[in-house]
C-alpha positions in Angstrom: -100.1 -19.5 118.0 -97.5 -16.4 118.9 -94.4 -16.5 117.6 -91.7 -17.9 120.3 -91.2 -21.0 122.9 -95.3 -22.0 123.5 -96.7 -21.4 126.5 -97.3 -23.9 129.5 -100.4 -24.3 129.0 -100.0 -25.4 125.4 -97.1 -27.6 126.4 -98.7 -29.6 128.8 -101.9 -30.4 127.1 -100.2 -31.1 123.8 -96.6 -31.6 123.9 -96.0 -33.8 127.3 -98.7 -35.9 127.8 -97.7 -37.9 124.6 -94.0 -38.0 126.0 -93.5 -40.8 128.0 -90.2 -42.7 129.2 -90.7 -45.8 127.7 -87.6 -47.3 129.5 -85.9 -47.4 132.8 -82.8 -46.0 131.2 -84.6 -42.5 131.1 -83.7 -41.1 134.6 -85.4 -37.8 134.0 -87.0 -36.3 130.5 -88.9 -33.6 129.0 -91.1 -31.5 131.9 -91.6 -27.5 133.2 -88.1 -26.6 134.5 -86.3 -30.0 133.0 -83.4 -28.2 130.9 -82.3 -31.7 129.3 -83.0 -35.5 128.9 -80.6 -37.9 131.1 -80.1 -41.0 130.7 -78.3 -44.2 132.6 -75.2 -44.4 130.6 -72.1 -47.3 131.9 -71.7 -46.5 135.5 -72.8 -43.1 134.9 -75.3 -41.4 133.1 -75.8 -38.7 129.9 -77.7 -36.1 129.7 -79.0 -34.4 125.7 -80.0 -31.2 125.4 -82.0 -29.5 122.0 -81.8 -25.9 121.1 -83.0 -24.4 117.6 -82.3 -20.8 116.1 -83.1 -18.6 113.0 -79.3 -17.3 111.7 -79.4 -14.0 110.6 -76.1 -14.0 110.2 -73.4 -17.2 110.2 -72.0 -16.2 113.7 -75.8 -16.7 115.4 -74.9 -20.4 115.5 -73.3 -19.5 118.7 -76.5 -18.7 120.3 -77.9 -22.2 120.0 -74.1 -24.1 120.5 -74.2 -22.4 123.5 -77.2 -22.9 124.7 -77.8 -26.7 124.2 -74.2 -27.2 125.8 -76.1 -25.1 129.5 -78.9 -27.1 129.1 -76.9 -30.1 129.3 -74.5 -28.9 132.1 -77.5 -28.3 134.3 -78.4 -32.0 134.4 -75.2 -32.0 136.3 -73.1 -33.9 132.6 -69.9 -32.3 131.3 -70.8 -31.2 127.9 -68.6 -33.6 124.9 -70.2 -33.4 121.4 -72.8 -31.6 119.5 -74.5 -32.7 116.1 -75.6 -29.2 114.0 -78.3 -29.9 111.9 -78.9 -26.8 109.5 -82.5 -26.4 107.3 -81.7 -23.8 104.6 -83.7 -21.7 102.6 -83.2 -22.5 98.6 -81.5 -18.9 98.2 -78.6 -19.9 100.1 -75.4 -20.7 98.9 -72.6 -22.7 99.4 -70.4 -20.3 100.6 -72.9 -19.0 103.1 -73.0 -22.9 104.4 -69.5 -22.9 104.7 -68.9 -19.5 106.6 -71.7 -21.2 109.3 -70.1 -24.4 109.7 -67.1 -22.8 110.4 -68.3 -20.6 113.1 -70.3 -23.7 114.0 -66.4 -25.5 114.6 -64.9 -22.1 116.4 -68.6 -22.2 118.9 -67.9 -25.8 119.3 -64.1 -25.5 120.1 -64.7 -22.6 122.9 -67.3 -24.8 124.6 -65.2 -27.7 125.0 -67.3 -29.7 122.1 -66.4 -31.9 119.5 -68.4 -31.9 116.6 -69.9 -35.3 115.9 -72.3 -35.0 112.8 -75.8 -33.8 112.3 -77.7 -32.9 108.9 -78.2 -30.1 106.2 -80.8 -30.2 104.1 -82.6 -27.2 101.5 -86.4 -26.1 101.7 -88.9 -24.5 100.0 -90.3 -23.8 102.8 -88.0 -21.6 105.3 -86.9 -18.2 104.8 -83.9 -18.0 106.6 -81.3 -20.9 107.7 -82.4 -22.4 110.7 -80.0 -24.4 113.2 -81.0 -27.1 115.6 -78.3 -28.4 118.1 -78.3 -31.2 119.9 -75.5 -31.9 122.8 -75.0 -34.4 124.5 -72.7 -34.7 127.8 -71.7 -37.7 130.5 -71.2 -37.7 134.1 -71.1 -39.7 137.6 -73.8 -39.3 139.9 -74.3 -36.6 141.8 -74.5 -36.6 145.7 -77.8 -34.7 146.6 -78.6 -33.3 143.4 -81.9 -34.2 142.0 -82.5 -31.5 139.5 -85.5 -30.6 141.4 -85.8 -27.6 144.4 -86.7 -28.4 147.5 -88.6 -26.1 150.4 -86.4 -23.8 152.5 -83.4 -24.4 150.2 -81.6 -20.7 149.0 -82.0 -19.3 145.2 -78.6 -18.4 143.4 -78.1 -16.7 140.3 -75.5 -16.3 138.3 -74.4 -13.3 136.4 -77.0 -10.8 135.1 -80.4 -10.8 134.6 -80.7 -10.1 130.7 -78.0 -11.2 129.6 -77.9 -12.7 126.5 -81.0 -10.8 125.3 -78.5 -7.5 125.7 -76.0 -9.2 123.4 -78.1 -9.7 120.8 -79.6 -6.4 120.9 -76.4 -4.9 121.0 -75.2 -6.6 117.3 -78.4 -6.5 115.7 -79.2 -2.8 116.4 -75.7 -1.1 117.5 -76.4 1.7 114.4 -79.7 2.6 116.1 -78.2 2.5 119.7 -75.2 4.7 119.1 -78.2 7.5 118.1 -78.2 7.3 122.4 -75.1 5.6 123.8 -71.5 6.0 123.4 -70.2 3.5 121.1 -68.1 1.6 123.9 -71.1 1.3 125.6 -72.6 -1.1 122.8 -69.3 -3.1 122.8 -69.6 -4.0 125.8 -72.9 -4.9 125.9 -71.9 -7.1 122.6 -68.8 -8.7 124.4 -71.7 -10.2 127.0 -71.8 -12.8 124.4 -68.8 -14.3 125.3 -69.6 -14.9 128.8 -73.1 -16.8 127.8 -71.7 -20.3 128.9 -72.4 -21.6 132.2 -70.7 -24.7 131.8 -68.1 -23.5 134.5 -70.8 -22.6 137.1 -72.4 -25.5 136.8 -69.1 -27.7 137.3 -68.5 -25.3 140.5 -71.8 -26.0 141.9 -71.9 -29.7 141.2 -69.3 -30.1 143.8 -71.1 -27.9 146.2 -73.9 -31.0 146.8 -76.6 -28.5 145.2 -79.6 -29.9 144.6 -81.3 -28.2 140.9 -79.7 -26.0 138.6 -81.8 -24.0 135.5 -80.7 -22.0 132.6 -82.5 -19.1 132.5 -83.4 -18.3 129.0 -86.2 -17.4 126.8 -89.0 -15.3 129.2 -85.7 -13.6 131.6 -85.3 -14.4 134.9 -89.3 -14.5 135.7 -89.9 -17.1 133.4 -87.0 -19.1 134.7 -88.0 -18.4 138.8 -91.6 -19.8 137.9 -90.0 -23.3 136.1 -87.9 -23.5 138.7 -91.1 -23.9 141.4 -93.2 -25.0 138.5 -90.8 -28.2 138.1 -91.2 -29.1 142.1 -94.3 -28.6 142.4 -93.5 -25.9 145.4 -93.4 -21.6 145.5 -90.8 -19.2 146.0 -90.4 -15.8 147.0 -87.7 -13.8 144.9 -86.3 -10.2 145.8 -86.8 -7.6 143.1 -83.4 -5.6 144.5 -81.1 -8.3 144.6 -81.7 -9.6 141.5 -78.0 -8.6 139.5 -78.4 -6.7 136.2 -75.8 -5.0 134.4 -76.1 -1.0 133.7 -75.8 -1.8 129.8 -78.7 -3.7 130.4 -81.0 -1.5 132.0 -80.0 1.4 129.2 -80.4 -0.6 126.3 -83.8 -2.2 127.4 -85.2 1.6 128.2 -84.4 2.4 124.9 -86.3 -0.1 123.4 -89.1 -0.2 126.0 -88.7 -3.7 127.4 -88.0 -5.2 130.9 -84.9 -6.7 131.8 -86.3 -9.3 133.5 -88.3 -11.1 130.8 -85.2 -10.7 128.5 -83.5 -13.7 127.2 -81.1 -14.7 130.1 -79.0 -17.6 128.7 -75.9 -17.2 130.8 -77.2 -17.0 133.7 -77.5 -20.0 136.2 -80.1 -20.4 139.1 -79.2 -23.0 141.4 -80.8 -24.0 144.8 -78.8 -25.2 148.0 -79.0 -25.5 151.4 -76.6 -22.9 152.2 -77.0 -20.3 149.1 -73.9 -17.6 150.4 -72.0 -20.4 150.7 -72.4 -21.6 147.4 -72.6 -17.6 146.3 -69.2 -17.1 148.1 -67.1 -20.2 146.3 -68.7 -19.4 142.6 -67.2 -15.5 143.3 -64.0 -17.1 144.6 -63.9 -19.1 140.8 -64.8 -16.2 139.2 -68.0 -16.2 138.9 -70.6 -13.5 139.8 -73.5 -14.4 141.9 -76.0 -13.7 144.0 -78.4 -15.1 146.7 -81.9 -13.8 145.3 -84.6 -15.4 147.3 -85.8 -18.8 148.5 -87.8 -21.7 148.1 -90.8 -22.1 149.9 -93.4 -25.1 151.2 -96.6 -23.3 149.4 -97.5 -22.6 145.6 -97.2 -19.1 146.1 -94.4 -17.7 143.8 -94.2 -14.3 144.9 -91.3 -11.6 143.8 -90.8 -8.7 146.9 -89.5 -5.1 145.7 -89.4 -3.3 148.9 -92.3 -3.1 150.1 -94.3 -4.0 147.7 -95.0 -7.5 146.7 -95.9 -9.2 143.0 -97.1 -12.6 142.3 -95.1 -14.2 139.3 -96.9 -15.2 136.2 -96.7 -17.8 133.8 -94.0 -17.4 131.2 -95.4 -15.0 128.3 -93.0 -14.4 125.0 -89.4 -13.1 125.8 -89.4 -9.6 125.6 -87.4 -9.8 122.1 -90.5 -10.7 120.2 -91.9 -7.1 121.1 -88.4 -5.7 118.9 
């Protein structure tokens, strides 16, 4: 198989038809467009999230912290403890453990997280340390939110398409960008990491009786429109134009050749509601950048419009960082 998250098709025919509730505790689990597991939990319920990453560096542990704590917040939970489990390679040493763990602690402490346990362990068998974070989260029920889209209901997105992918890029290769750009340039396109969390969008819209909310992540903003109508079973119809993407964004991904769009989005939040400029309106009056961007719509057809010109979506192919 290609390196990166497996496609649909592969997931469905052999990854969720073995997953199956099993109890009437599970409220909602693993599915196309399901961001976390939640669970009935007191008079409430919780809601666990799973991200893994390869750390090329001890600070990378972000990347996963972070995103396990959005996946969680989009079930609607506030995000309370993470367990870090760590596989690393036999080459590693003690004090490269230590200097993870410790940016594991300052990633958990910025999110709101307390760090509950987990599990580290050597192998012959990975190259590089590898993280998997689990977070888990609580909450009450939520008044008309179902985690699933429904026909006729307004697309929001949060932020910038691109994101997070222009973070990484922007650490990992800022030698070979500054041969182009202008060195404050690639700092801020670095600094994007700090606003990956969407733990305070999805508070915001929780209150705004919305009725799904996805992390867009690995495949961009396409991938995470198509799981979006993949995961009720309906179509949308996106506009190209109105899409939000950051001008660091669209340099850095002409140097390299890639589409900002199929970039690694974590950071940014779609949501669906009734009234999307409401909901658009209130996240800018938190702070928060966002956009109306389309609509869901009563067919299959998931279509994105620039202009006038029209494109149907496809499934979900590898992010766009695979190609770097």
């Amino acid at each position: 198989m290609k390196p990166g998250k497996v496609s649909e098709s592969v997931l469905k025919r052999s990854v969720l038809k073995y997953i199956k509730r099993g109890s009437d505790r599970i409220i909602n689990g693993a599915g196309i467009g399901s961001d976390c597991a939640i669970f009935a939990c007191g008079n409430g319920f919780g809601a666990q999230a799973v991200a893994l990453f390869a750390l090329r560096r001890p600070a990378d542990i972000y990347y996963p912290m972070v995103k396990a704590a959005n996946n969680a917040a989009c079930g609607g939970a506030v995000p309370v403890m993470a367990l870090v489990t760590l596989l690393l390679p036999e080459a590693a040493e003690e004090s490269g453990l230590r200097e993870i763990m410790k940016e594991a602690a300052a990633a958990a402490e910025e999110l709101g997280l307390s760090l509950a346990g987990g599990h580290t362990q050597v192998s012959r068998e990975v190259q590089c340390p590898m993280a998997c974070i689990t977070v888990t989260g609580t909450g009450e029920r939520l008044p008309g939110f179902s985690g699933k889209a429904a026909p006729g209901q307004d697309i929001v997105l949060t932020k910038w398409a691109g994101l997070e992918g222009t973070a990484l890029l922007a650490e990992r290769y800022g030698e070979k960008l500054r041969t182009r750009y202008p060195l404050r340039m690639i700092e801020t396109a670095a600094a994007f990491k700090k606003r990956l969390s969407v733990i305070p969008e999805a508070a915001t819209a929780a209150k705004s009786n919305v009725s799904a909310m996805h992390d867009a992540s690995t495949g961009g903003i396409f991938a995470a429109l198509w799981e979006l109508a993949e995961g009720a079973g309906i179509g949308l119809a996106a506009d190209l134009k109105k899409i939000p993407v950051r001008q660091e964004t669209v340099e850095i991904c002409e140097f390299f050749g890639i589409s900002p769009y199929e970039l690694l989005s974590g950071g940014c939040l779609l949501i669906t509601a009734d009234n999307g400029e409401r909901l658009a309106q209130v996240l800018e009056e938190a702070g928060i950048p966002a956009a109306v961007i389309g609509r869901m719509t009563d067919n299959n057809d998931r279509i994105v419009i620039n202009e006038d010109e029209s494109r149907f979506l496809e499934k979900p192919r590898s992010d766009e960082m695979m190609k770097i």
